[in-house]
N, C-alpha and C positions, 0 to 999 in steps of 0.2 A: 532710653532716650539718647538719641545724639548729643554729642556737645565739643567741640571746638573753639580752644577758647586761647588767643593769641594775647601774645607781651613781647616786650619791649619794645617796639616802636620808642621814640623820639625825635630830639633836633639835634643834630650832628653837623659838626663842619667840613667840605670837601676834602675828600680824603681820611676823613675821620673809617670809624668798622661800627656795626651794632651788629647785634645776634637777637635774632627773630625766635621766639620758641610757639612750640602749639600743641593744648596737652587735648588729647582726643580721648573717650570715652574708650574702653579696653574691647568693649564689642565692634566696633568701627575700625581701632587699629588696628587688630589683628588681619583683618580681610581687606582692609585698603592700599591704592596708591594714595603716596601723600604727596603734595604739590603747594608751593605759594605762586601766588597771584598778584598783581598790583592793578592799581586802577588811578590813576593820576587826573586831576579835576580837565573838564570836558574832553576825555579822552575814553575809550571802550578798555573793560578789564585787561590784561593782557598775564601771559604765564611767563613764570619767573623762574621754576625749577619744579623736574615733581623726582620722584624715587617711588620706585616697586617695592611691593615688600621683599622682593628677591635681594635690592638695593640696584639696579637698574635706574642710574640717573638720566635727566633730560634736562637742557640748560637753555633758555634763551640764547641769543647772542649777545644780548647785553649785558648776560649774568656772565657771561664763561670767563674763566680766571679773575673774577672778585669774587663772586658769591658762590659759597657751599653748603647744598641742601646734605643733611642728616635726619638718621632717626634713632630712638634708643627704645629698642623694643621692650624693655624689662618698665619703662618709664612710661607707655605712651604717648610716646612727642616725637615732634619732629621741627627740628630745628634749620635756622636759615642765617649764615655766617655772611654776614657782607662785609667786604671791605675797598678800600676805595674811591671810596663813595661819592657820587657825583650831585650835582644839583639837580641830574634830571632823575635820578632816583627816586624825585620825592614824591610819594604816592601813599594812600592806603593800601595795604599790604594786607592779603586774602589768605586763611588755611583752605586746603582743601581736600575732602577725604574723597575718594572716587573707589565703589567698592562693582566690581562688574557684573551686568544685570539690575543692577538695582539704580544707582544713577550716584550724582553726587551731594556732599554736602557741606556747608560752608560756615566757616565762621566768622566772625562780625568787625574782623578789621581792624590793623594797630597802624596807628598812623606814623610815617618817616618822614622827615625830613631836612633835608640836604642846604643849607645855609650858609654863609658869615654873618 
């Protein structure tokens, strides 16, 4: 059975950091890209960072120099290090395991956000 399952999410103040983690099932980790997502209210999901299992990262442009996607293979997770942090940051915040051929799969979203 799949399963992704994200934490930390919170309310943070601009400029504040939080750290995104997401523990995946060891069958899924092993053969996936891993990726966050965000989806902010009436706006379409949108991609935040993903990483290869090779470690091949991909950044938005509005993650690049705040936010760093990780993973720790021995643990499988993959974590998402923001720092920064703006008010328009604040979105539910998506795992996403993408294994090739087979398609993707998602977890159920930690919600951020960005405040005074």
């Amino acid at each position: 059975q799949v399963q992704l399952v994200e934490s930390g999410g919170d309310l943070v103040q601009p400029g504040g950091s939080l750290r995104l983690s997401c523990a995946a099932s060891r069958s899924v980790f092993s053969l996936a890209a891993m990726g966050w997502y965000r989806q902010a209210p009436g706006k379409q999901r949108e991609l935040v960072a993903t990483m290869t299992k090779g470690g091949t990262t991909n950044y938005a442009d509005a993650a690049k120099g705040r936010f760093t996607i990780s993973r720790d293979n021995a643990k499988n997770t993959v974590y998402l290090q923001m720092n920064s942090l703006k008010p328009e940051d604040t979105a539910v915040y998506y795992c996403n395991a993408r294994i090739f051929a087979i398609g993707d799969y998602w977890g159920q979203g930690t919600q951020v956000t960005v405040s005074s």
